[in-house]
N, C-alpha and C positions, 0 to 999 in steps of 0.2 A: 259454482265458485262465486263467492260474494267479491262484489263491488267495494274492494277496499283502497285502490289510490286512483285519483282525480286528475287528470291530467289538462293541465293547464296551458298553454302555448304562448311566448309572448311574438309579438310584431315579429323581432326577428329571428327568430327561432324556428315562424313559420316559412318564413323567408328561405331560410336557410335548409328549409326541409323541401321544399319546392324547387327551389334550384336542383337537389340533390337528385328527387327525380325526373331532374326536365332534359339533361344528357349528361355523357362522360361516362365513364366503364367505373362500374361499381360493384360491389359481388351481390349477389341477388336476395343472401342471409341481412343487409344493410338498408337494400332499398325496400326491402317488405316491411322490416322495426320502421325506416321512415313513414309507410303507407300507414303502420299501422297506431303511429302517435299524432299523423292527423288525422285519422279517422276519430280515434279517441276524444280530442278536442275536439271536433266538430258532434262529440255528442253520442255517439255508436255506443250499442255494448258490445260484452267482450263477444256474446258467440253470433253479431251480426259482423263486427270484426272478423273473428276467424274464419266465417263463411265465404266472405265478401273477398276474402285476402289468399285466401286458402293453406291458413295457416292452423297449427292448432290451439286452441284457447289457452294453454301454459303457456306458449310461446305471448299470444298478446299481455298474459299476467304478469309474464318474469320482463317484459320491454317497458310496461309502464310503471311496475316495482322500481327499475334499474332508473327510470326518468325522476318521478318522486323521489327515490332516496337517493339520485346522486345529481346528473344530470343530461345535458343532450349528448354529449360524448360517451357518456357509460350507456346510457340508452340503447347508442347504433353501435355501438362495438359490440365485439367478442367478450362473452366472458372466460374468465380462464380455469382450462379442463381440468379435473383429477385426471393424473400418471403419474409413474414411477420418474422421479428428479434425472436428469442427467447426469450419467456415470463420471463423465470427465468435466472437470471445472475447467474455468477459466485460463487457467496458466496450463491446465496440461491440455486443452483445443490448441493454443497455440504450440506448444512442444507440437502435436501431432502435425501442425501447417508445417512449422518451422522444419520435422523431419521429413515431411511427403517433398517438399522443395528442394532437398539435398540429394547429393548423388546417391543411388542404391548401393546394398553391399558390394562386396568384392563377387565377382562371379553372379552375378545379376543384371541384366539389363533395366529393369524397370523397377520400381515397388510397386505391391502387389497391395490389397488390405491385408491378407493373411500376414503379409512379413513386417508392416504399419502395426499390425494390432501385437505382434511378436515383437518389433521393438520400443514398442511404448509399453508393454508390460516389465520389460528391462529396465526402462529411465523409470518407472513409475514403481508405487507402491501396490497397483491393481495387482490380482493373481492373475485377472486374466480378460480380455476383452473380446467379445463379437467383433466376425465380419461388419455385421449391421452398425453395429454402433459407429467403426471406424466410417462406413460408409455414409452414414447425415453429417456426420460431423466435417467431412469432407466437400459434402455437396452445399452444407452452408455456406461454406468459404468458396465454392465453383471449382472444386481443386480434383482433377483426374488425371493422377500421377501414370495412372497406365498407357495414357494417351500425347503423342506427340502431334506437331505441327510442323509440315517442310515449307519457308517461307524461303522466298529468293530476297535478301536485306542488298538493297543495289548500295554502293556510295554516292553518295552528294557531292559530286565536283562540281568545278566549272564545265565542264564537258557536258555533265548529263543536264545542268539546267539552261545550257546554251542549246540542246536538241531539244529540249521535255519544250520550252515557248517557242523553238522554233514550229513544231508540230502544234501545239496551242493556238498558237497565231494564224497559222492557215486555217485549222476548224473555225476559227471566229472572222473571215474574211465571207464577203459575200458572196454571191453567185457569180462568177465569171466563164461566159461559155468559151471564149478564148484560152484561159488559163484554168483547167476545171484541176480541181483536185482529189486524188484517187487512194485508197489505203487497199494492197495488196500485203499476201503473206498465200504462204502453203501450210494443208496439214495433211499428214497421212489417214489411210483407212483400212483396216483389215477387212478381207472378202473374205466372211463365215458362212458356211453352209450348214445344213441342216442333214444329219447322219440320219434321224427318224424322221418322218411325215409330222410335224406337227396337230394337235386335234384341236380342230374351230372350238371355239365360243359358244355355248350353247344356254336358253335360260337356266339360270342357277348357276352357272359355271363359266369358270374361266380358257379363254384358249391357254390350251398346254402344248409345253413344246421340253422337247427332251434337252439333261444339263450337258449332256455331249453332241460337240461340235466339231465340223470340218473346216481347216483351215484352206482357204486357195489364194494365200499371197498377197500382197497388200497392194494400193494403189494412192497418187496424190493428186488432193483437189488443190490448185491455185484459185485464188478468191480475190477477185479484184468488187472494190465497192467506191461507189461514188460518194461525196464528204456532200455535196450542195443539193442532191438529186435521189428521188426514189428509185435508185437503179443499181445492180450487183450481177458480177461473171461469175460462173463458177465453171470450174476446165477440168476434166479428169485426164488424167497422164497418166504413162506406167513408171515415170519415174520423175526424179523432180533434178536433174542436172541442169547444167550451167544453159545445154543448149535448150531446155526446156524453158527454162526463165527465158533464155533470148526472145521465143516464139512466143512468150506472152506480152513482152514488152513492143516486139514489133505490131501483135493483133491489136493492141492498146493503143501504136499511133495510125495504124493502116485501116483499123476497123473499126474500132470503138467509138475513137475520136477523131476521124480523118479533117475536120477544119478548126480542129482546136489547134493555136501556136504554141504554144507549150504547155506539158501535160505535168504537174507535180504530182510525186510517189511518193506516199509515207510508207517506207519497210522499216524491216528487221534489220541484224547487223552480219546475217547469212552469208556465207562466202561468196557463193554463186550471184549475189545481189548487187551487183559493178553492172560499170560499161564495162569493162575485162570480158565477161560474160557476153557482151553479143559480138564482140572481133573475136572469139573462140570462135560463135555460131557461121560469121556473116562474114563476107569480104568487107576489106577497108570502107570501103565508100560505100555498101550497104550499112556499117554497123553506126560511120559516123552519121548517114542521113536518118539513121531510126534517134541519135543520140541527141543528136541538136535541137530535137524535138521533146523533149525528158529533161525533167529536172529532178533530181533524187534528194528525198529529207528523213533521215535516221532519225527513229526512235531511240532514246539512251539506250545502253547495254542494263537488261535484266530488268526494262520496262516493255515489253511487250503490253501491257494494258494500254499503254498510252496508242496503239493503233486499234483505230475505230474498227476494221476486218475483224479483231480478234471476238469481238464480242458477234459480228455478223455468222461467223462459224461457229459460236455455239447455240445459236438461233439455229441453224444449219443440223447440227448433230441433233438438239431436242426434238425438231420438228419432223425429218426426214432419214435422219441414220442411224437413229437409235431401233435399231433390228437388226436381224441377221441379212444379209446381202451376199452372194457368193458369185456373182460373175459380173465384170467390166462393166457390159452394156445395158445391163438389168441396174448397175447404180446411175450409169449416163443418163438414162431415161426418167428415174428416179430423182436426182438432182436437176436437171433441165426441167422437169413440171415443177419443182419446188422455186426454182428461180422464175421461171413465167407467172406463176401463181402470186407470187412474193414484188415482182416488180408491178404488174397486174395492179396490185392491192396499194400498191403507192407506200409500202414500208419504208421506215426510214430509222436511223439508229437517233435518238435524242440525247445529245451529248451534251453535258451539264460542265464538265471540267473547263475551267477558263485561267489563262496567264494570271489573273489579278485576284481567283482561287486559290491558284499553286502558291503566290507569292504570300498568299494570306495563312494557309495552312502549313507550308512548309519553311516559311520565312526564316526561321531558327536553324535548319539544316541547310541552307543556303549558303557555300563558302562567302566569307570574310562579311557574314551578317553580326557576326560578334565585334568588329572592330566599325559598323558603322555609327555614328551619334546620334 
């Protein structure tokens, strides 16, 4: 192939091709045309270029063609492919958003593409449209009509943003061994067994385990975790009743933290989650000497994210319960090494969320932020 364009580089051009490859995510089709326009400038021909680059010699021909006749931008870009034109213009892409965003037929839970490409052949002049087609034109827009989201949208009162900093503000308090503060919750677990022997793991292959399972009943871990400290409870129960909370609350001030003066609890808004709960459990004067000891701090209603536990429990599920488990003491033992292991290791949750965040990002849903000057 003859040497027919010259490729020249000025000051900043080279600049700007150096930087290009010196970091940042670039597709690798861009960073090579860069290698391979200062190679050119500094001299190279085309097939110690293509060598050197390991590219093929058209390729370094059509990059320094595109620099000579146009310039650095047409150089590193894409040029653009022969295909067949888009079947739907402009106004009917949007017809197709505009329909996939509306409710489905009558007698239809969702749209589908078949029924997308079926009523846009009706508003439109097309005889008739592909699956496919309907499907790019949709994923240009990010749009999958077949698919739902269940979102819990809480309200912004006074209520939840007098809990959401109450709970903010104790995470941003220091360490106090006197006053330590603790994020408790429960979650359940099913005990599945195993109908077949599962088969090991072997080179080449994977352990297999059969899709049918035996159920034997479920059971609830209460998860107590420290806010200031690398340290977390976890309790297995067979059931998660009021008197069950009592006895977590009481091992929380008799054993956990027997010289701490008062112990703050961020829970949920759980029934069982009262003093009520330990004068079920306890005589008067046990229930009030566990209470005086306890100070209780709600999370808003239908913000469980806002307790640091929640996120320690699905640490909890990735690391140790994602498997089949089918008896009590075989998960006891199981959770207890995960917890020694974990407190062991000085784990700690890194909580980023701050009052002067929430006030920042949610300022606008803040009641009577519309009416301040």
């Amino acid at each position: 192939m003859n040497v027919r364009y010259r490729v020249e580089l000025s000051q900043s051009e080279r600049s700007e091709l150096t930087a290009l490859l010196s970091g940042g995510k670039r597709s690798a089709r861009k960073l090579k045309r860069a290698q391979i326009l200062l190679a050119a400038d500094a001299g190279g021909s085309d097939a110690e270029i293509a060598r050197s680059i390991g590219v093929g010699g058209s390729t370094v021909y059509r990059t320094k063609r595109r620099f000579v006749l146009g310039n650095l931008e047409a150089a590193l870009s894409e040029e653009p492919r022969p295909g067949a034109s888009r079947k739907l213009s402009g106004q009917e892409e949007a017809l197709l958003v505009a329909t996939a965003c509306s409710k489905p037929p009558a007698g239809r839970a969702r749209w589908t593409l078949e029924l997308l490409a079926g009523q846009l052949v009706r508003l439109t002049e097309h005889d008739g449209l592909s699956r496919e087609t309907v499907r790019r034109r949709l994923a240009d827009n990010d749009l999958k009509p077949w698919r739902k989201d269940m979102w819990c949208i809480p309200q912004v009162d006074g209520e939840y943003v007098a809990r959401m900093e109450d709970v903010l503000d104790l995470y941003a308090e220091p360490l106090d061994p006197k006053r330590p503060v603790v994020c408790f919750d429960e979650s359940p677990v099913q005990l599945i067994g195993e109908v077949r022997q599962p088969i090991p793991a072997a080179p080449g292959q994977r352990e297999r385990y059969d899709y049918e399972y035996r159920r034997n009943g479920t059971v609830n871990l209460f998860v107590v975790l420290d806010v200031h400290r690398p340290w977390r409870k976890v309790k297995v129960t067979e059931r998660r009743t009021a008197q069950d909370y009592a006895q977590c609350m009481r091992e929380l001030v008799d054993v956990h933290y027997p010289d701490a003066e008062c112990i703050r609890v961020v829970q949920d808004n759980l029934s069982t989650h009262s003093g009520g709960a330990l004068y079920q459990a306890f005589p008067p004067a046990e229930a009030r000497r566990i209470l005086r000891r306890l100070e209780f701090h709600y999370t808003p209603k239908h913000a469980s994210w806002l307790n640091m536990v929640e996120i320690e429990i699905g640490v909890l599920r990735g690391q140790c319960l994602d498997r089949r488990i089918d008896d009590p003491e075989w998960l006891r033992r199981e959770v207890a090494a995960w917890e020694r292991q974990r407190n062991a290791a000085g784990a700690r949750i890194k909580w980023m969320f701050t009052t002067d965040k929430a006030r920042a990002k949610m300022g606008r849903a803040y009641p009577g932020s519309s009416k301040e000057s």
